[in-house]
C-alpha positions as CSV (number, residue, x, y, z in Angstrom):
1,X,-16.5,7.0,-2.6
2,X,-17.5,3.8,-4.6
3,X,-17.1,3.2,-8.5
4,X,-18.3,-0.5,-10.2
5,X,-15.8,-1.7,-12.4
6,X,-15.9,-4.5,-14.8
7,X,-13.3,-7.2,-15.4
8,X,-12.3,-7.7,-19.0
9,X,-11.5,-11.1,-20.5
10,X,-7.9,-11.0,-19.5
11,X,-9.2,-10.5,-15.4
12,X,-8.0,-6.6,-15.5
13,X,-9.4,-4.1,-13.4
14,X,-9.5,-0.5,-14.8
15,X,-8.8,2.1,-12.0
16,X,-11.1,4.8,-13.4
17,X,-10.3,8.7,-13.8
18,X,-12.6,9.2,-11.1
19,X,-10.7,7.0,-8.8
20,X,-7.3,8.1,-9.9
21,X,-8.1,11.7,-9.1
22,X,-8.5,10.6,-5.4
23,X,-6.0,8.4,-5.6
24,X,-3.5,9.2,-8.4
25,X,-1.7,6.3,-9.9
26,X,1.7,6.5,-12.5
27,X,1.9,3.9,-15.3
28,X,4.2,1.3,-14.2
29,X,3.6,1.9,-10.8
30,X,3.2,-1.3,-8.6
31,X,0.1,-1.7,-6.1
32,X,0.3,-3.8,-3.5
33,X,-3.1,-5.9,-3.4
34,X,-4.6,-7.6,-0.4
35,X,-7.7,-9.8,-0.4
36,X,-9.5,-9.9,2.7
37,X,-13.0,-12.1,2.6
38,X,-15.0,-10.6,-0.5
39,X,-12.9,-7.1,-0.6
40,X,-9.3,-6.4,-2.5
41,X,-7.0,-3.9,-0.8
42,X,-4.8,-1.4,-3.0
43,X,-1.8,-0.1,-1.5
44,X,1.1,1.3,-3.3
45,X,4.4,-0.1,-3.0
46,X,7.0,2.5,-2.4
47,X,9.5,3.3,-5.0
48,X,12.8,2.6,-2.8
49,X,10.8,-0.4,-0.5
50,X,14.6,-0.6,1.2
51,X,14.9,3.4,1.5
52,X,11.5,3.2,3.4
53,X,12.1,0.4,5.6
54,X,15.0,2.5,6.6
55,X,12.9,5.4,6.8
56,X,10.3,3.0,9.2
57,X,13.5,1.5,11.4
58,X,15.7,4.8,12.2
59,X,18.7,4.1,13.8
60,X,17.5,0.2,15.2
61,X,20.3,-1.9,15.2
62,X,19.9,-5.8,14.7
63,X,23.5,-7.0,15.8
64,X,24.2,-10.6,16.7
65,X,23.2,-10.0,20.3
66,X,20.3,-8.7,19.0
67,X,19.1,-11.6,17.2
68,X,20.4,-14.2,20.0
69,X,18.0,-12.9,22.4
70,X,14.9,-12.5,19.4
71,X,15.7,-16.2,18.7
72,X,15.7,-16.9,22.5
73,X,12.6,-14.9,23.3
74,X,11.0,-16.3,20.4
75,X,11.8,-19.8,21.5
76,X,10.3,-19.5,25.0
77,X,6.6,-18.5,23.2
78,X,6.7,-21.3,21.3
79,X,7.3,-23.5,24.4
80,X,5.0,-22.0,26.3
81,X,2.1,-22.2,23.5
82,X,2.4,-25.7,23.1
């Protein structure tokens, strides 16, 4: 579906009732907006962003060994890149 919007004086975007019955927006809710060439991106921005990283991560652990060898492995690429 596509919808042309205008952009008032202050640069705001109306998301129109058309577009918020396909994708339903709360006041106060934060979008997430990504430009890519001539296009913007919504996405919304979870509620609890830490809750759903956790969701995202499960039971991953990130000890000190852990980040030794990230910080190792990480070192290597960059040696071997330049």
């Amino acid at each position: 579906m596509s919808v042309i919007v205008q952009v008032d004086e202050r640069f705001r975007v109306t998301i129109t009732r058309r577009l918020r019955k396909i994708f339903p927006v709360s006041v106060g809710e934060k979008l997430y907006v990504v430009a890519s060439g001539d296009a913007l991106l919504l996405k919304r921005v979870p509620r609890d962003p830490a809750g759903r990283l956790d969701e995202i991560l499960g039971d991953l652990k990130f000890d000190r060994e852990s980040r030794r060898r990230a910080e190792g492995w990480l070192l290597k690429e960059m040696r071997e890149r330049s």
